[in-house]
N, C-alpha and C positions, 0 to 999 in steps of 0.2 A: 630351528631344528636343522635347517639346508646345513647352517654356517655348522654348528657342531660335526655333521656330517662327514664334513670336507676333506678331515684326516683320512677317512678309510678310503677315500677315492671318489670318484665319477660315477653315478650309479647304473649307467650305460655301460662304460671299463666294465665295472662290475658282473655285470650280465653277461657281457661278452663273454669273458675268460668263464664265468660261472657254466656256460653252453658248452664249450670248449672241454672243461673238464669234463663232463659226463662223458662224451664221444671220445675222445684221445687220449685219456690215458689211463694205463690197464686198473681196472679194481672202479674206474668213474661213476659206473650207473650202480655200485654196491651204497656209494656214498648217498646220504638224505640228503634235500634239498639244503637245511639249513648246512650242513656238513660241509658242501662245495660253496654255497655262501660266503662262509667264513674262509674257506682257501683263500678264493677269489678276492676280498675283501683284504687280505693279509696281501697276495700278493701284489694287488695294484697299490696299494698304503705305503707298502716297504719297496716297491720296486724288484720284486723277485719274479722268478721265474719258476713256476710251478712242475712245467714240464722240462725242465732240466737239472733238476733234482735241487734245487734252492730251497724249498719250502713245500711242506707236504702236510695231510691231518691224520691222527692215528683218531678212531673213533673214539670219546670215551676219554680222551687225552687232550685233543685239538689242537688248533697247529703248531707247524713246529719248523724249524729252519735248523739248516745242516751246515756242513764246514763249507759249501760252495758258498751261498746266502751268506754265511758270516765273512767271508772272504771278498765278496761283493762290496758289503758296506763296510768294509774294513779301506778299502780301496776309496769308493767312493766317497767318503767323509776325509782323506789324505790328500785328495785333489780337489775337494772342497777347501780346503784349509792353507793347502801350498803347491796348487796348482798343479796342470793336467798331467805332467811331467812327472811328478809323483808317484812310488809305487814303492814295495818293499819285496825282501826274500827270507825266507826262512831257513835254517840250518837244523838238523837234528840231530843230537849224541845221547848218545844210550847212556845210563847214568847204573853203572855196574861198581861204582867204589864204596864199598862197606861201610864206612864212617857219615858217607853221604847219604846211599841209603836210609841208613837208622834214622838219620836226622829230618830226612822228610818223610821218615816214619812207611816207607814203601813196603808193603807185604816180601816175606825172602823170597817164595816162587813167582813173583811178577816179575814181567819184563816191562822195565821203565826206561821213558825217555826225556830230555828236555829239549822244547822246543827254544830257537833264538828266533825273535824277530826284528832282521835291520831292517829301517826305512830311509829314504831318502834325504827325509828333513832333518832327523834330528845326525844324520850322519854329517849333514853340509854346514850345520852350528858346531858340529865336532871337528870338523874339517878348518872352519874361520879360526876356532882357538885356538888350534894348530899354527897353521896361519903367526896367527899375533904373536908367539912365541918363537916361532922359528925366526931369529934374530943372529947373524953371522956370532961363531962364540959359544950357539948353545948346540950342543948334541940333540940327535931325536931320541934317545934314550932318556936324557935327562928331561927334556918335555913328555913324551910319552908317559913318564912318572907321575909330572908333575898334573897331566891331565888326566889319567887313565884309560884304560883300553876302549876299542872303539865301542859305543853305546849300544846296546839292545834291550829288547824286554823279554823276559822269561816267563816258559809254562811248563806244566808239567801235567804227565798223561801218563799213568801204567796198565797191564792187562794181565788177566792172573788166568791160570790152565784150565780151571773150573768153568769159565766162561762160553757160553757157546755162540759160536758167529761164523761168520760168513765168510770174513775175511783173515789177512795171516794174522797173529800176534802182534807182527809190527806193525803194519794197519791202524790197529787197533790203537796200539798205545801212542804212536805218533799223532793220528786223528784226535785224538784228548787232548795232546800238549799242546798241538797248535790254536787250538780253540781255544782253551785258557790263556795260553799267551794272547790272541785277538782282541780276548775280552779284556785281558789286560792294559795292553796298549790303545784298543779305541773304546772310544764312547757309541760304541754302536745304541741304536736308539730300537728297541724290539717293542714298548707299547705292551710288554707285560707278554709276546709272542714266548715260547721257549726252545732254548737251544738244545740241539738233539742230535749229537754225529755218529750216533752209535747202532740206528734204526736200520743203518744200508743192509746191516747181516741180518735182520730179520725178517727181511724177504726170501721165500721160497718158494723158487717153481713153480708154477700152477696150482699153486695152494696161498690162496686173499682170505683168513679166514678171522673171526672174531665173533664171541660167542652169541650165538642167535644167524649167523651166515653159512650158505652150506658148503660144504668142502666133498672135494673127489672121494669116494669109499676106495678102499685095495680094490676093487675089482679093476675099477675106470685106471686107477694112478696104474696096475700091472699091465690094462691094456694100452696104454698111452707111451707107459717105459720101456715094456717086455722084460719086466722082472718076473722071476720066480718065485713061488712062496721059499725054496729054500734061502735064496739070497737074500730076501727081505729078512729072513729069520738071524742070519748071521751078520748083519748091515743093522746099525741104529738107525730108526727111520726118522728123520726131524717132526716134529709134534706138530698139531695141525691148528692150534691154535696161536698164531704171532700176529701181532698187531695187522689190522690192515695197514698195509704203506702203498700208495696211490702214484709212486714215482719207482719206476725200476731203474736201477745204475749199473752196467760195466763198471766196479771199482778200479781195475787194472787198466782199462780202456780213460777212464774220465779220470779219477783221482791219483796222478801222479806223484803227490805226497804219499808218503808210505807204503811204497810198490817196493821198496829196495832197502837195506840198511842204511843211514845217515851219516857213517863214518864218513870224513874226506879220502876220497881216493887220493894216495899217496902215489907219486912220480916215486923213480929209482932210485936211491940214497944216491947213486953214485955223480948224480947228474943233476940234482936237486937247484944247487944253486946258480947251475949257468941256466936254466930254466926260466927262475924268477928275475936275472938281468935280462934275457932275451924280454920276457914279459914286461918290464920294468919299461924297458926300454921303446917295446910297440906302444906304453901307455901314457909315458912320456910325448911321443909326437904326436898322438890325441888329444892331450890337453889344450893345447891352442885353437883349434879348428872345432873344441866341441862345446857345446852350450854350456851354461855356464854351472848347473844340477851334474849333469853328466862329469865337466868336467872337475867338481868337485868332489865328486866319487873316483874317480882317476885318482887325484892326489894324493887321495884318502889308503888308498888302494896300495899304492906307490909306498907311502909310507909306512904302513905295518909290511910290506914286503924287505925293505930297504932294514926293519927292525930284525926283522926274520933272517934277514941274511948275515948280516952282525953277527949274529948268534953261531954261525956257523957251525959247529959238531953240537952244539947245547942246543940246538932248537931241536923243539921235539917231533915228533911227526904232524902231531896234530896242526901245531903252527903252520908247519911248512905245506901242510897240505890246505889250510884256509889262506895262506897267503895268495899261492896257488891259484885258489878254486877263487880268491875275490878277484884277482888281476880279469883271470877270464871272465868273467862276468863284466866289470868296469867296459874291456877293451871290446866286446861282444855288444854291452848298448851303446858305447862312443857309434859303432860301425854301423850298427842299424838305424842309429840318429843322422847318418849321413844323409844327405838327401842324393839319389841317385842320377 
């Protein structure tokens, strides 16, 4: 029985963090023993962080891991695989083309987005066959073709007006795509755990409540807020029954995905391309002094910039703005890989 055990952890670990939840963090002594059990149990198993909003139990539901947890062992299993150096970035575009739309069948009033996620590894297997192909003779346009654009993996996440939450629209719908695309591209191992990014807006204010818990009456909520019966009358008051969730998050503070719209920030039409040689050219003398990951992201970088420029009046903003946005990124970890 020890040896079956073993997956959920240490049963010391266990205990520990099981104490821990009661006292530290808000809604703890609402939860039953077995209730925090199971947290505790989930978090030492998965390696999460309970009090940092990884992994949390809705009563009645049980537990559940969010976009940070998935993000974790998104990471971790990449540098398990290919080493510490490993890591990826997401990119997000709103997905508003009509034909597109219809075809992933998105409701008309949703705001949809699709998530990308590049990683390390398979960008530096993209980068070698690059590599093997650039043979004095051959254009990068004509390789470009013959290998296709630089690799990622796709998700997709919308959020429709009916919805009530916490957070903005964009929030919302970005937090879904990323997570789908996560789920996508790794083999995160959850043990039958369920994924849940959607819980952070169901927390409100001084109100932990789930049916059979007691919740503030107006009297206490008016003398706590200094509301008036008129304002409360002309103000929709959020319902006082939403899951417990045992983990509060600053979204705006902690979850830098989805704070902002996803478009590339586009540089001045007018100035675009001497831009991307300047950049070209800081990433260019990177290459040699930078490890050997990094510095095949550089190349990588280099090279759809060097495509983007080609293009000259036909490239379109979007291009020019991921070219852009990968150079800085490439040229941004070459410099913090430096050793100082």
């Amino acid at each position: 029985m020890t040896t079956a055990l073993q997956i959920y952890g240490n049963r010391e670990d266990v205990r520990e963090i099981e104490t821990r939840l009661e006292v530290l963090i808000v809604g703890g002594r609402a939860l039953n023993p077995n209730e925090r059990r199971a947290l505790a149990q989930v978090a030492v198993a998965h390696g999460l962080d309970p009090f940092n909003g990884e992994a949390w139990i809705i009563p009645g539901s049980g537990p559940m891991i969010g976009i940070k947890g998935l993000r974790k062992l998104a990471r971790r299993q990449l540098r398990r695989e290919h080493g510490e150096a490993s890591n990826f970035y997401i990119n997000f575009f709103e997905i508003a083309d009509p034909d597109q739309r219809k075809r992933y069948r998105i409701p008309e009033d949703a705001l949809a987005f699709e998530a990308r996620i590049y990683d390390t590894a398979t960008i530096s297997q993209y980068v070698e066959t690059f590599k093997a192909f650039n043979v004095p003779g051959m254009e990068t346009k004509t390789i470009l073709a013959m290998i296709g654009e630089k690799p990622y993996t796709s998700g997709f996440g919308y959020y429709q007006p009916h919805e009530r939450t916490k957070m903005t629209p964009i929030q919302v719908a970005q937090k879904r795509a990323e997570a789908d695309a996560l789920k996508r591209r790794f083999d995160v191992e959850l043990m039958g755990l369920q994924v849940d990014v959607d819980n952070d807006d169901r927390v409100i204010e001084g109100q932990y409540a789930e049916t059979g818990f007691a919740v503030e009456t107006p009297a206490e909520r008016e003398a706590r807020n200094g509301d008036s019966a008129a304002a409360r009358a002309a103000t929709p008051q959020p319902t006082t029954n939403a899951p417990l969730r045992t983990v509060v998050q600053d979204l705006k503070a902690d979850e830098p995905f989805g704070s902002k719209p996803a478009a590339p920030v586009e540089p001045p039409v007018k100035d675009w391309r001497a831009e991307l040689r300047e950049l070209g050219t800081a990433a260019g003398e990177l290459v040699a002094i930078s490890k050997p990951d990094i510095a095949a992201d550089l190349s990588a970088a280099q090279s759809f910039a060097r495509e983007v420029y080609a293009k000259n009046a036909k490239a379109t903003e979007s291009e020019r703005g991921e070219a852009r946005a990968w150079l800085q990124r490439a040229i941004t970890a070459a410099n913090e890989a430096i050793p100082a």
